[in-house]
C-alpha positions as CSV (number, residue, x, y, z in Angstrom):
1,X,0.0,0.0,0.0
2,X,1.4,3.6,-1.1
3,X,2.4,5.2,2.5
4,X,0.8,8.7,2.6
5,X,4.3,10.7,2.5
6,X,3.9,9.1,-1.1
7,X,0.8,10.4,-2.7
8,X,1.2,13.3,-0.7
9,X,4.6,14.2,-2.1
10,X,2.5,13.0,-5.9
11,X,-0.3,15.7,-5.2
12,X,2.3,18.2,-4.9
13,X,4.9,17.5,-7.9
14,X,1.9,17.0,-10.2
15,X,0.4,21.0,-9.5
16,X,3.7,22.1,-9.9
17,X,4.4,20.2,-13.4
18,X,0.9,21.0,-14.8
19,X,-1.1,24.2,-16.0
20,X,-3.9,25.5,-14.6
21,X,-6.6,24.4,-17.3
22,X,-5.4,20.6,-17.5
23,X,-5.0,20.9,-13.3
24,X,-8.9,22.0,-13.2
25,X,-9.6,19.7,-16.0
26,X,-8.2,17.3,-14.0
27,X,-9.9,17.8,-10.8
28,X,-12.9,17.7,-12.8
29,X,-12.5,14.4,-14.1
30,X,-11.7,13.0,-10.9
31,X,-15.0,14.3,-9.2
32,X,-16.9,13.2,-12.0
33,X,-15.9,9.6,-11.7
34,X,-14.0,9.3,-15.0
35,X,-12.0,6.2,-15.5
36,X,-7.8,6.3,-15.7
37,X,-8.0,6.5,-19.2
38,X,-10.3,9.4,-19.4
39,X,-8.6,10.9,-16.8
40,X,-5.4,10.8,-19.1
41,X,-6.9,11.8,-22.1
42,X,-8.5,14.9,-20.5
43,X,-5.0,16.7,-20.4
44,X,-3.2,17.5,-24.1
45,X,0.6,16.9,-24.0
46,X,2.5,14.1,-23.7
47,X,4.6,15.7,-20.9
48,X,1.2,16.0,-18.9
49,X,-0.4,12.8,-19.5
50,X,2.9,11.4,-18.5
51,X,2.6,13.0,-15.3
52,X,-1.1,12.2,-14.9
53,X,-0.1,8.3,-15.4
54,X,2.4,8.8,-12.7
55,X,-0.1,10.3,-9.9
56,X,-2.5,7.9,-10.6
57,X,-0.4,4.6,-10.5
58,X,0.5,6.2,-7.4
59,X,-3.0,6.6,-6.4
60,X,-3.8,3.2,-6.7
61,X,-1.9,2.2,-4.2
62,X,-4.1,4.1,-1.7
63,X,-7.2,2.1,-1.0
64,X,-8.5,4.6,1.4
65,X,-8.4,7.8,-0.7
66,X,-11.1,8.7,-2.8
67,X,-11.4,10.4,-6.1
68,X,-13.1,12.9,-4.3
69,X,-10.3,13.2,-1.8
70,X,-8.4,13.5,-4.4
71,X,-9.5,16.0,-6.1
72,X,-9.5,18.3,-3.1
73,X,-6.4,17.8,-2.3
74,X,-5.4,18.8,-5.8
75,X,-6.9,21.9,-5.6
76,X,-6.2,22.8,-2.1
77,X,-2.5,22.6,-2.8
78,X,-3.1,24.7,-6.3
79,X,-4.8,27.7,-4.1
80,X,-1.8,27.4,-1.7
81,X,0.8,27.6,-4.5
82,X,-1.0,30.4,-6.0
83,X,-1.0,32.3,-2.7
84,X,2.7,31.9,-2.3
85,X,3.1,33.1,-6.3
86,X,1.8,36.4,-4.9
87,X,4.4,36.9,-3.1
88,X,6.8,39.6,-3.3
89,X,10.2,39.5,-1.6
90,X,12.6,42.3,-1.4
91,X,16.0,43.2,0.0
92,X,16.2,45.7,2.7
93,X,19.9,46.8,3.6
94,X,21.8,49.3,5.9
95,X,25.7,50.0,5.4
96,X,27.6,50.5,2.3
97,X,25.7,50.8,-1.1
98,X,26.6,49.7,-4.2
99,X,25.8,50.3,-8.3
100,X,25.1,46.6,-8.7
101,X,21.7,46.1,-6.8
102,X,19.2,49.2,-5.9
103,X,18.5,48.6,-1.8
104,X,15.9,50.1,0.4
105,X,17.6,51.0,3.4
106,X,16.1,49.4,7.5
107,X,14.7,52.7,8.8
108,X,12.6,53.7,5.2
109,X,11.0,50.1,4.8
110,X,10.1,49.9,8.9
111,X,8.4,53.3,8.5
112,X,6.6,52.6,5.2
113,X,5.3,49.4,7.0
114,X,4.3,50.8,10.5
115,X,2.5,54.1,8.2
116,X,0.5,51.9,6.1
117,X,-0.9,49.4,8.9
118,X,-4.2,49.6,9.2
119,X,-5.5,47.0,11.9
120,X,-3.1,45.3,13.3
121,X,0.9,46.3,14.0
122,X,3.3,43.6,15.8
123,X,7.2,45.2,16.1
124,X,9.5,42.8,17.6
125,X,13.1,44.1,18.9
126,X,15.8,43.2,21.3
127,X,17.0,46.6,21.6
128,X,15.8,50.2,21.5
129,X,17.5,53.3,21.4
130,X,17.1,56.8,19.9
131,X,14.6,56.3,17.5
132,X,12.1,59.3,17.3
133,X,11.1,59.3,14.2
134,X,9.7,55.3,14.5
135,X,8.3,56.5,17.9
136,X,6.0,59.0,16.6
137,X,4.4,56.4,14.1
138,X,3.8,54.2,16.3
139,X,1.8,56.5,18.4
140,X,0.5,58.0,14.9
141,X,-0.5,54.2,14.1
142,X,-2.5,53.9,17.9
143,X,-4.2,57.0,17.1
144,X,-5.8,56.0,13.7
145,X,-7.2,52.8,14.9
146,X,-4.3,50.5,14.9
147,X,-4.0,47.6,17.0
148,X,0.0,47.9,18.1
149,X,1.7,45.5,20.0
150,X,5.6,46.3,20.6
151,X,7.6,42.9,21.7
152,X,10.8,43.7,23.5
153,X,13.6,42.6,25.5
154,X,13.3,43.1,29.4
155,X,15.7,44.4,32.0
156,X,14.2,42.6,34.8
157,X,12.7,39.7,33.0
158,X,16.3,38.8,31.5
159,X,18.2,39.3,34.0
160,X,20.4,42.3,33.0
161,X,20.9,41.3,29.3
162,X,19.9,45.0,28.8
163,X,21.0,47.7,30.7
164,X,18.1,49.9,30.8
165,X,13.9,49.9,30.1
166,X,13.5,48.9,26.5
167,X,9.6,49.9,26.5
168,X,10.9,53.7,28.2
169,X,13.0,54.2,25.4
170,X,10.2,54.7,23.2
171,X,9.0,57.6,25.0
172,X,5.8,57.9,27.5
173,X,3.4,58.4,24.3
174,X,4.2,55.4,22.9
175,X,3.8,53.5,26.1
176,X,0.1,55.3,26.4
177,X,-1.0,53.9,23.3
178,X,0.7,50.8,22.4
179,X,0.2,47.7,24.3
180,X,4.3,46.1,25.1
181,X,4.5,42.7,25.5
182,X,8.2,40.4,26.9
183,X,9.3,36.9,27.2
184,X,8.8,36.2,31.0
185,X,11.6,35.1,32.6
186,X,9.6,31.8,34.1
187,X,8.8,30.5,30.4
188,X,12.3,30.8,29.6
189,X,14.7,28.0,28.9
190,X,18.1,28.0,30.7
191,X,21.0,27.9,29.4
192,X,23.5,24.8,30.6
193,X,25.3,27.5,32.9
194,X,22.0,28.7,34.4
195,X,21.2,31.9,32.3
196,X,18.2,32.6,30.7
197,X,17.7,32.9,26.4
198,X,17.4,35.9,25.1
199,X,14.6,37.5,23.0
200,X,16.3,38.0,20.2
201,X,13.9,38.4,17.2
202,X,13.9,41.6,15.1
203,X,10.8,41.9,12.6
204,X,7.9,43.7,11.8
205,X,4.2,42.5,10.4
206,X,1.5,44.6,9.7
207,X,-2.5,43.8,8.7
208,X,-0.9,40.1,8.1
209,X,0.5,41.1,4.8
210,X,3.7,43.1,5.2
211,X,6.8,41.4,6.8
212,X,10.0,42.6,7.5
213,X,13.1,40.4,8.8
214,X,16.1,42.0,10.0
215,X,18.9,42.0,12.0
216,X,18.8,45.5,13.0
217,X,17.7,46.3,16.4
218,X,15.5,49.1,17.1
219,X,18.0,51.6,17.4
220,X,19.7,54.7,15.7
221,X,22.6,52.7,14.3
222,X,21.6,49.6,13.6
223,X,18.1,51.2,11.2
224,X,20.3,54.0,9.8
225,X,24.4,53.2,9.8
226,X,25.4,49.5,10.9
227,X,25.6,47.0,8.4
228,X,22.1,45.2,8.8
229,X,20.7,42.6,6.2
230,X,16.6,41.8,6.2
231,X,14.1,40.6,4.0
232,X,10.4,42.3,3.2
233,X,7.7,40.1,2.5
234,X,4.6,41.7,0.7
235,X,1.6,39.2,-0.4
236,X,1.4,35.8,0.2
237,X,0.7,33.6,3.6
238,X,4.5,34.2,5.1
239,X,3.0,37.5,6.8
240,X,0.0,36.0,8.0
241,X,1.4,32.6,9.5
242,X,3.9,35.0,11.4
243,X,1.2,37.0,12.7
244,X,-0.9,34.0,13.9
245,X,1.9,33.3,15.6
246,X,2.8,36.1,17.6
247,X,-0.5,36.4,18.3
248,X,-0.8,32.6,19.9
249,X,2.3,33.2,22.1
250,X,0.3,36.3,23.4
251,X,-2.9,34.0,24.1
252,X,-0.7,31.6,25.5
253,X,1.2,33.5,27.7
254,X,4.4,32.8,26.2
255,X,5.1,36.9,25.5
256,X,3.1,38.7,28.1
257,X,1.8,42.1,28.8
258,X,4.6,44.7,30.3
């Protein structure tokens, strides 16, 4: 009997080889009980049938699947692929510039995304230092409508790993607007020389279709003269699966209120 890592691994090689009209033609063959051979003839190329023939020799080896089952999964893997073609991905860079590739420096791409959020803002940081210009967005964000939750480092909860109030750093209006969350010190993991592990993240998602991924801290430097690499994500389900998660360590208690 085919093992289920098999057809599954089928489903997905045969949506990437095929295109869209024999994938729907397909899917429609299999739900209306065609036979293997109609199933076959339904698509026009060679190249295609040969890939039909190979999910479906596979397929018999899978007593408990259903055409019907089939078919679904089919098609739920063809949405999912489609979702991840809308995806955008972009470089986002700090430090030296160069003629070769065009780059959209930290501190313009993390204002652009906290200015255009529109329900719901997560920033994530270790650090935070001097950064007015973000500071006033933020609170700019709060005061439209936005939903902003601002995940940072602790003095107290990490035991000195900072030397000073992240959430303060931000400024008081911040603070009266914006909820700030940390990694408690009890849900922690220790280190094998008894410290605690860090929260060390650096990102940014907004409305669960903007991402950012740095390694610049929230900090003068590090958004506007360190050398700092990220990545921004526009479209697709990358923003929104990171934003289900933040939000499930918050329900959770895993990052908790300040």
């Amino acid at each position: 009997m085919t093992s289920r890592a098999t057809i599954v691994t089928a489903v997905g090689r045969i949506v990437e080889v095929l295109a869209p009209g024999p994938l729907t033609e397909l899917i429609g063959g299999l739900r209306a009980g065609a036979n293997n051979t109609s199933l076959v003839d339904r698509v026009a190329t060679s190249h295609y049938r040969d890939a039909v023939e190979q999910l479906l020799a596979v397929w018999k080896g899978c007593d408990d699947i259903s055409a019907q089952e089939l078919a679904l999964a089919l098609e739920c893997v063809a949405d999912r692929q489609e979702l991840a073609s809308d995806q955008d991905l972009s470089i986002v860079w700090t430090g030296p510039a160069t003629d070769v590739v065009p780059l959209r420096r930290t501190d313009q791409v993390l204002l652009e995304i906290v200015r255009s959020a529109q329900d719901r803002l997560i920033v994530v940081s270790f650090a935070v230092y001097k950064v007015p210009e973000l500071a006033k967005a933020l609170v700019d964000a709060c005061e439209r409508g936005v939903r902003v939750a601002v995940v940072l480092e602790s003095f107290s909860e990490s035991a000195g790993k900072v030397d000073f109030d992240m959430a303060a750093a931000l400024g008081t209006e911040v603070a009266r607007h914006a909820t700030f969350y940390t990694w408690p010190a009890d849900r922690r993991p220790e280190t094998p020389v008894g410290t605690r592990a860090s929260l060390h993240a650096k990102c940014a998602v907004s409305d669960a279709r903007q991402l950012l991924v740095s390694s610049a801290n929230l900090t003068e430097f590090a958004l506007t003269l360190n050398i700092e690499l990220g990545l921004l994500v526009k479209g697709g389900n990358t923003p929104l699966r990171v934003q289900q998660h933040f939000e499930q360590l918050i329900i959770s208690g895993d990052l908790r209120v300040v």
